[in-house]
Backbone bond lengths (Angstrom), bond angles and torsions (degrees), N, CA, C in turn:
res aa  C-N    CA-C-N  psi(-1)  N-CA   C-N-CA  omega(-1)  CA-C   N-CA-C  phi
1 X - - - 1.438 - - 1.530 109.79 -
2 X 1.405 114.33 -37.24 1.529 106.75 -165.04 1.385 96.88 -77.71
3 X 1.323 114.51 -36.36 1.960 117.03 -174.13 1.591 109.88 -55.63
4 X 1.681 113.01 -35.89 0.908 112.09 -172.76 1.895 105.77 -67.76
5 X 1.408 97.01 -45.39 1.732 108.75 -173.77 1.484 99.74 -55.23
6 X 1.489 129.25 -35.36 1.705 121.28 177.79 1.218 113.64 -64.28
7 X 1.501 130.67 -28.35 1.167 155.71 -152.90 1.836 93.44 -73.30
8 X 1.860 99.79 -66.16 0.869 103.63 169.17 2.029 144.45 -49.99
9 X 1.294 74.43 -75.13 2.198 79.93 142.14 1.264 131.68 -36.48
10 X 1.280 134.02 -25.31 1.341 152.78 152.20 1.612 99.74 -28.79
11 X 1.543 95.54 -84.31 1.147 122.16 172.28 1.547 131.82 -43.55
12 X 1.280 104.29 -70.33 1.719 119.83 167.98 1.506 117.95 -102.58
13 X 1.446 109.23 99.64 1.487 96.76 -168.07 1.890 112.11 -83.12
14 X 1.383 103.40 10.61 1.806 118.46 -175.53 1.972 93.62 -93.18
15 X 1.281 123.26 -5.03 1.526 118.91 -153.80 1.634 87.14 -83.92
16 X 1.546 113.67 134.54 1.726 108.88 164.55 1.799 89.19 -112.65
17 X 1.580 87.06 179.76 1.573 106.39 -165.58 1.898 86.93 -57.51
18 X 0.804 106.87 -82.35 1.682 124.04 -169.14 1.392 100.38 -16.82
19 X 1.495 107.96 -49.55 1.905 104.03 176.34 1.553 114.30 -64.33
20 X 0.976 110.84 -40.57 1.208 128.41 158.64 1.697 124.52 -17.96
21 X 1.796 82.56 -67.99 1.398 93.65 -153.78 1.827 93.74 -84.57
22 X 1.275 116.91 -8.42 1.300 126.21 -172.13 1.576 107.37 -79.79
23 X 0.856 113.25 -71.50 2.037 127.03 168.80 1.587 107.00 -41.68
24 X 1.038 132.49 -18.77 1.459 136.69 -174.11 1.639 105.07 -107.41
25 X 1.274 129.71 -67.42 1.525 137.69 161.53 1.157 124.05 -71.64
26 X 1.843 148.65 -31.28 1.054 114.34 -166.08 1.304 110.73 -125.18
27 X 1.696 125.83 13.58 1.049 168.50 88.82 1.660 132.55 19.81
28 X 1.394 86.83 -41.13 1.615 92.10 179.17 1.765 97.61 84.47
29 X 1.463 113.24 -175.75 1.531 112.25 -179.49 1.916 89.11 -113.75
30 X 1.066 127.34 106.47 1.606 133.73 161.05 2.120 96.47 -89.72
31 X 1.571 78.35 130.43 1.252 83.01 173.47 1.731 132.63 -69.62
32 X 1.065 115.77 111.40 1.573 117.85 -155.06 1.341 99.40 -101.95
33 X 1.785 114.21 -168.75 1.285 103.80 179.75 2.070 95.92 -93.66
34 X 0.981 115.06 -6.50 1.290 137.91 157.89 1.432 133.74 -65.91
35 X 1.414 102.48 6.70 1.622 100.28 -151.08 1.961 104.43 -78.11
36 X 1.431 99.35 -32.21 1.404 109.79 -178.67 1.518 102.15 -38.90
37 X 1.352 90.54 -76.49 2.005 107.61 -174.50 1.530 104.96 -44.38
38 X 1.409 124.53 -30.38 1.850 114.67 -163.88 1.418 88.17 -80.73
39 X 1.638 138.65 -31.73 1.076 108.36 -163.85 1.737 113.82 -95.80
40 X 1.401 105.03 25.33 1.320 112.94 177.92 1.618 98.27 -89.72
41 X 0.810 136.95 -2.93 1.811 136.47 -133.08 1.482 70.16 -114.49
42 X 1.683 109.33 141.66 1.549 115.20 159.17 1.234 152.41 -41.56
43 X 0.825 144.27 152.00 1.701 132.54 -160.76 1.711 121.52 46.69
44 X 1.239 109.36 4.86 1.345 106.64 -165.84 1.552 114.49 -89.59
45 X 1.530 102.86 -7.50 1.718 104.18 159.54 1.559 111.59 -143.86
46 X 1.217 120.11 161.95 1.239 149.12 -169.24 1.813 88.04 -46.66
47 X 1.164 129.29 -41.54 1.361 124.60 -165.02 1.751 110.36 -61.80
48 X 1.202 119.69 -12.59 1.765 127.55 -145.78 1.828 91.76 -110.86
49 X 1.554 118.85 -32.73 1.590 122.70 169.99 1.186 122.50 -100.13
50 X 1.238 88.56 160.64 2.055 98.94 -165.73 1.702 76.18 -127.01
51 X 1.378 91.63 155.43 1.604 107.49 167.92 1.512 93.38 -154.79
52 X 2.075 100.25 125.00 1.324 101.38 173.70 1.223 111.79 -129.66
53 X 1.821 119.22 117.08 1.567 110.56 161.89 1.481 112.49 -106.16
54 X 1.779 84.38 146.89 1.374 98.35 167.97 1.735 101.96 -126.95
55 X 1.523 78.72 141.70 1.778 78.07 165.17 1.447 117.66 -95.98
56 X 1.277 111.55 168.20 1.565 118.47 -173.81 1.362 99.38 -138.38
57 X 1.184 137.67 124.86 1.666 161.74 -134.67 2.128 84.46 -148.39
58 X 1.619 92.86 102.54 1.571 99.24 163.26 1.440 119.14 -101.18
59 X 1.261 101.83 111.97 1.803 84.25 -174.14 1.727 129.93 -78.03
60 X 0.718 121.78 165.13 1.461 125.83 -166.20 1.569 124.99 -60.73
61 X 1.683 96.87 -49.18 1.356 118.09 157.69 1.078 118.24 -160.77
62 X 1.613 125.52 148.39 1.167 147.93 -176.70 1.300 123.25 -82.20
63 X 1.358 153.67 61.51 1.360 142.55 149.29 1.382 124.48 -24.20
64 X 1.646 112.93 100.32 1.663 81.51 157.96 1.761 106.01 -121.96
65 X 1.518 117.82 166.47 0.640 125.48 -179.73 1.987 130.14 -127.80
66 X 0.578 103.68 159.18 1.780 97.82 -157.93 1.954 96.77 -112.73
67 X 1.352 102.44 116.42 1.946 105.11 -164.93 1.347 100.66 -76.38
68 X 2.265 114.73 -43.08 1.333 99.39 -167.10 1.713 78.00 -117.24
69 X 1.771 106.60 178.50 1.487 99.60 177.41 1.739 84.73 -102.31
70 X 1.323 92.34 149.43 1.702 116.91 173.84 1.649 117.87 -87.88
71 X 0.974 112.88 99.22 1.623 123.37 169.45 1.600 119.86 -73.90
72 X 1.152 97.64 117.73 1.629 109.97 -167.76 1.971 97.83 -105.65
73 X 1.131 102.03 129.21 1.739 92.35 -168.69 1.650 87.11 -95.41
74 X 1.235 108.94 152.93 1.703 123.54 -163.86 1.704 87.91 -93.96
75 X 1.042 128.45 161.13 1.542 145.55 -160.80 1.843 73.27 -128.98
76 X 1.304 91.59 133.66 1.526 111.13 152.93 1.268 134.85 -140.42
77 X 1.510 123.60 111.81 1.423 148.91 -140.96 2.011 84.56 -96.68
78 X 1.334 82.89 128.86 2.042 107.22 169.43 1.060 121.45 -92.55
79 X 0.987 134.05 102.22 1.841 119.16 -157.17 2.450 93.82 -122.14
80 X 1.352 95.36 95.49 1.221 97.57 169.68 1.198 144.37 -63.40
81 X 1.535 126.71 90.53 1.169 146.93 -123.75 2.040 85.09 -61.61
82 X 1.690 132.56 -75.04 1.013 85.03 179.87 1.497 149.52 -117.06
83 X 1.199 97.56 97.58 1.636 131.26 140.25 0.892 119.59 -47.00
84 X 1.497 128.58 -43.99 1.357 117.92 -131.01 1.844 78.80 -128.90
85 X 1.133 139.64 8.93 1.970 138.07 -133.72 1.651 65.93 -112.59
86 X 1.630 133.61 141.80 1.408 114.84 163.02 1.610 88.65 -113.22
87 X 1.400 123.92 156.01 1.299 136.70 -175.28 1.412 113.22 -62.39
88 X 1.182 140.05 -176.56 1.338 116.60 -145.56 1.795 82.11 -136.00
89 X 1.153 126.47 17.01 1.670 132.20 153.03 1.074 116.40 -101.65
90 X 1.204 128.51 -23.52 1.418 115.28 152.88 1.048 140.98 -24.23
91 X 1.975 108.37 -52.35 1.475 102.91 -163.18 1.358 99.12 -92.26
92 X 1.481 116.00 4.00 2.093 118.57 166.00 1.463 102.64 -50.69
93 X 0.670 128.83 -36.52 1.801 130.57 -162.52 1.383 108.76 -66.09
94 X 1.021 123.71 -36.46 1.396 142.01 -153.12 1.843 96.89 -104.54
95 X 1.257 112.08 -21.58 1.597 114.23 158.89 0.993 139.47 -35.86
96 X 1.479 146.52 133.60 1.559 123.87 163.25 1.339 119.74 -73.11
97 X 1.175 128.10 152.59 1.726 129.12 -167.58 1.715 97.08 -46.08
98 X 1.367 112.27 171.39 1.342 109.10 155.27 1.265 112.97 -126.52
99 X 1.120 136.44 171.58 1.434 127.11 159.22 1.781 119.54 -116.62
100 X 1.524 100.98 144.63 1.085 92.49 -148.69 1.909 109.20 -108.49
């Protein structure tokens, strides 16, 4: 496309891209003495697009059903009671001084 647009500039040195791109795409293809080369330029024939449908089929409702039943084995957490017992100097800290 751009070789073609220098091509042009050659010729018209007032031509910007936009004129360019206007006389080539929105234009239609008029047969020019150019016409060979314009229809090399992208999109300018059916050969350069793809068009793809697909259909998509939503169904109404979904059943599912389960053939064997699935056994999930339960994890069982040990929680050692003391853990939790706090030593019995601990709660000294939290004392007011004494005097002795």
């Amino acid at each position: 496309m751009f070789e073609h647009f220098k091509e042009h500039r050659q010729e018209d040195k007032s031509i910007s891209l936009l004129h360019f791109l206007a006389i080539h795409y929105l234009h239609g293809s008029p047969r020019d003495k150019d016409y060979d080369r314009d229809m090399q330029l992208p999109f300018k024939t059916s050969n350069d697009c793809i068009s793809v449908t697909a259909p998509a089929f939503i169904p109404l409702s979904v059943e599912l059903s389960v053939i064997q039943p699935v056994d999930l084995p339960q994890k069982k957490n040990f929680i050692i009671d003391d853990q939790f017992i706090l030593p019995p100097y601990l709660s000294i800290i939290w004392q007011p001084p004494k005097s002795c």
